[in-house]
C-alpha positions as CSV (number, residue, x, y, z in Angstrom):
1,X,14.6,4.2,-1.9
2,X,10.5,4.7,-2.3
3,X,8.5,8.0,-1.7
4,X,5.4,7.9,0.3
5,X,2.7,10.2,-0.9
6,X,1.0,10.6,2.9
7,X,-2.4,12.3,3.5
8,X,-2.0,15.5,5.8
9,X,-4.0,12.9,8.1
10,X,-1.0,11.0,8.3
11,X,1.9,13.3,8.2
12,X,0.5,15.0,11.1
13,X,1.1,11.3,13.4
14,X,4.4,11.1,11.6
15,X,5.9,13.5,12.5
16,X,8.4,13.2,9.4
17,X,10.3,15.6,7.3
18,X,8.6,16.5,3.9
19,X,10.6,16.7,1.2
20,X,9.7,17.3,-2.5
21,X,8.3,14.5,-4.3
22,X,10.7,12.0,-7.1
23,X,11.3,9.1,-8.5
24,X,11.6,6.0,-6.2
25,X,13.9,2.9,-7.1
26,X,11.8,0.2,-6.3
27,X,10.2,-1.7,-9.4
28,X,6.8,-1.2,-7.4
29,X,7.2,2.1,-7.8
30,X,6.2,5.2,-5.0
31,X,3.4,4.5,-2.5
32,X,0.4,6.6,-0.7
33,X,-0.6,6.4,2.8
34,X,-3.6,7.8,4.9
35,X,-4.4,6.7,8.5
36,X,-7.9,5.1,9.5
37,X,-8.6,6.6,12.6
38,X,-10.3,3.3,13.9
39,X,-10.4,1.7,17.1
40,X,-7.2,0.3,16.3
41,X,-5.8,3.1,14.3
42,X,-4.3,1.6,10.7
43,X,-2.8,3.0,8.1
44,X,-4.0,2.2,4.7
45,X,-1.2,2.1,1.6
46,X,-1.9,2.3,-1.5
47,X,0.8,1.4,-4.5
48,X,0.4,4.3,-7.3
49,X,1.6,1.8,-10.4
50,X,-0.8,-0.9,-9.6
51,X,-3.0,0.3,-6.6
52,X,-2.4,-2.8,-4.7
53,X,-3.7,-1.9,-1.1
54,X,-1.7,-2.9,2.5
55,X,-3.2,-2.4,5.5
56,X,-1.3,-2.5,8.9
57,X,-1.4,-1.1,12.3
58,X,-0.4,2.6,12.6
59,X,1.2,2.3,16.1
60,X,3.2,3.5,16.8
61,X,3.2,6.2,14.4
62,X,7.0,7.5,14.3
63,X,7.7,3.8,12.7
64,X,5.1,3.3,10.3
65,X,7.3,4.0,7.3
66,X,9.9,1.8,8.6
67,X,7.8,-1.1,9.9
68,X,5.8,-0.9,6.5
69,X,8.0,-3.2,3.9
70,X,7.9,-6.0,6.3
71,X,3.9,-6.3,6.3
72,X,4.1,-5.4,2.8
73,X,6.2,-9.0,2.1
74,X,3.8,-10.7,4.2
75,X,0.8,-9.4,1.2
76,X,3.3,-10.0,-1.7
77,X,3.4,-13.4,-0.4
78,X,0.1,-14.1,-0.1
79,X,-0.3,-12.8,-3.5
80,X,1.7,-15.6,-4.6
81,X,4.8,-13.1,-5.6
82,X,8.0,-15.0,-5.6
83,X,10.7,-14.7,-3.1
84,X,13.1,-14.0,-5.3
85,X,11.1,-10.6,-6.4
86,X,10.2,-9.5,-3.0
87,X,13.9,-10.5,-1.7
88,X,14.9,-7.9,-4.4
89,X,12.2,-5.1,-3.6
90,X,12.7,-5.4,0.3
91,X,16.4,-4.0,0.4
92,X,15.2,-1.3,-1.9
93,X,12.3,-0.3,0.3
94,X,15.2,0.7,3.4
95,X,15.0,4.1,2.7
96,X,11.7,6.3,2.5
97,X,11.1,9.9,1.9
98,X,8.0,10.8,2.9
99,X,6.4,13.6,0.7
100,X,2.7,15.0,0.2
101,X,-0.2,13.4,-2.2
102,X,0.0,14.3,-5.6
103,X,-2.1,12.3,-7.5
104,X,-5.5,12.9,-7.1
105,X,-6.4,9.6,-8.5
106,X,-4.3,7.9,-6.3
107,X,-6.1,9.5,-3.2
108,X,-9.5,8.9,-4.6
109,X,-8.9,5.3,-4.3
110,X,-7.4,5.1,-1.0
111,X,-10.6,6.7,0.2
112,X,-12.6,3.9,-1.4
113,X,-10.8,1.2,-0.1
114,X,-11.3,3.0,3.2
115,X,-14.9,2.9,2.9
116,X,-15.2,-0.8,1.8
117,X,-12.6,-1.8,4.0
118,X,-14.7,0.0,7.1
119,X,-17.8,-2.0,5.7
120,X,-15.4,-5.5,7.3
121,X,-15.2,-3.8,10.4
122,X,-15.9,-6.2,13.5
123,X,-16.0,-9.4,11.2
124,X,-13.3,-11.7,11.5
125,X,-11.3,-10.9,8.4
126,X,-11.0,-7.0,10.5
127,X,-8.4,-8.9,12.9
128,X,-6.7,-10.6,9.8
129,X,-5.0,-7.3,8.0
130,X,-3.3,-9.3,5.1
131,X,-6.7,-11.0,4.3
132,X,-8.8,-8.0,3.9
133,X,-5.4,-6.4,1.8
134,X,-6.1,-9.2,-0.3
135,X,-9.9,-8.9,-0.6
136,X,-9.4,-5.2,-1.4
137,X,-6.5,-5.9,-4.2
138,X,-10.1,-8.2,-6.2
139,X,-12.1,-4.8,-6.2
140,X,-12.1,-2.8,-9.7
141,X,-10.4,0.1,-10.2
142,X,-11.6,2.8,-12.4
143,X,-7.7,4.1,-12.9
144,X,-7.2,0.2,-14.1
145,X,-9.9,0.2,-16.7
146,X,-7.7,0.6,-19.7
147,X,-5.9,-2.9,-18.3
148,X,-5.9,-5.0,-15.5
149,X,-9.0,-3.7,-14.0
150,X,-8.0,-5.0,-10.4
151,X,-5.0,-4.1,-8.6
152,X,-4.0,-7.9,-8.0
153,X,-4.1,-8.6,-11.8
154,X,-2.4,-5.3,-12.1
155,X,0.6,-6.4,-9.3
156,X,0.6,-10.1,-11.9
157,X,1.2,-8.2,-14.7
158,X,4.5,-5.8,-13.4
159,X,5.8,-8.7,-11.1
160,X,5.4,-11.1,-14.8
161,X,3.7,-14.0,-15.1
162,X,7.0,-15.9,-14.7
163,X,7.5,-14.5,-10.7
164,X,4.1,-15.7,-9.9
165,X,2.8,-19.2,-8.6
C-alpha cells in the first residue's frame, strides 16, 4: 500500500476519498501527484524519497491512481532497475490511499519539473512520456544536495547498485 500526496488540482479530477496521511509499504516509499492541464491533460508524480518524476496521461481521471504503477514499471525499466525489484514493488503498489500534500519540498519540485517539462512541449520527446520522465530524473535537485543530487542517482542508490544494470 503507497500514499499519494495529490495537489488540490488533482483531487478535484479524482474524485477520491482523503484520508489522513501514513506510512506506505513500498520500499519507494509515498508519492505526490499534480495534473498538467495540457492539451493532453497528464499527471505528473513525483517520488518523495528520491524525487524520481513519472509522467502519464491523466485520462481518465477516476483511474489514475490505479493505472499509475504500470507506467511507473515501464520508467523503472528504462532506468535499468531490475525486474526482480520492480516485480517486488508492483504488488505493493495495489492499494493507494490518496491523501493531501504535505511536504512543501516535495511540491516545490513537482512545480519545477512542470515548468521544464512544459519547456518539451510540441518536440518529439512530448509524445514519448517515459523519455521526458527520464530526462527529468538527470535534472538537480536542491532537496538532493546533501547526496545524490539527481533523482536517477538518487533511485541507484535505494534500488543498490547490485539491482541495477
Amino acid at each position: 500500500m503507497f500514499y499519494l500526496h495529490c495537489t488540490t488540482k488533482l483531487l478535484d479530477r479524482l474524485k477520491s476519498e482523503v484520508v489522513t496521511s501514513g506510512t506506505s509499504t513500498t520500499c519507494l516509499g509515498s508519492w505526490y501527484a499534480t495534473a498538467l492541464l495540457w492539451k493532453p491533460q497528464l499527471a505528473l508524480f513525483v517520488n518523495e524519497r528520491t524525487l524520481l518524476p513519472v509522467l502519464m496521461p491523466l485520462a481518465p481521471a477516476s483511474s489514475t491512481a490505479a493505472r499509475f504503477p504500470r507506467f511507473l514499471a515501464h520508467v523503472l525499466a528504462a532506468h535499468g532497475v531490475q525486474p526482480p525489484f520492480i516485480e517486488r514493488e508492483l504488488p505493493e503498489m495495489q492499494e493507494v490511499r490518496c491523501a493531501k500534500t504535505t511536504n512543501r519540498s516535495v511540491v516545490g519540485i513537482m512545480t519545477q519539473f512542470s515548468h521544464f517539462a512544459e519547456g518539451y512541449r510540441g518536440s518529439d520527446e512530448m509524445n514519448d512520456l517515459v523519455a521526458l520522465s527520464i530526462r527529468l530524473a538527470r535534472m538537480p535537485c536542491s532537496p538532493l544536495y546533501k547526496g545524490a543530487v539527481f533523482p536517477d542517482k538518487a533511485l541507484r542508490e535505494l534500488v543498490g547498485a547490485g539491482s541495477l544494470q
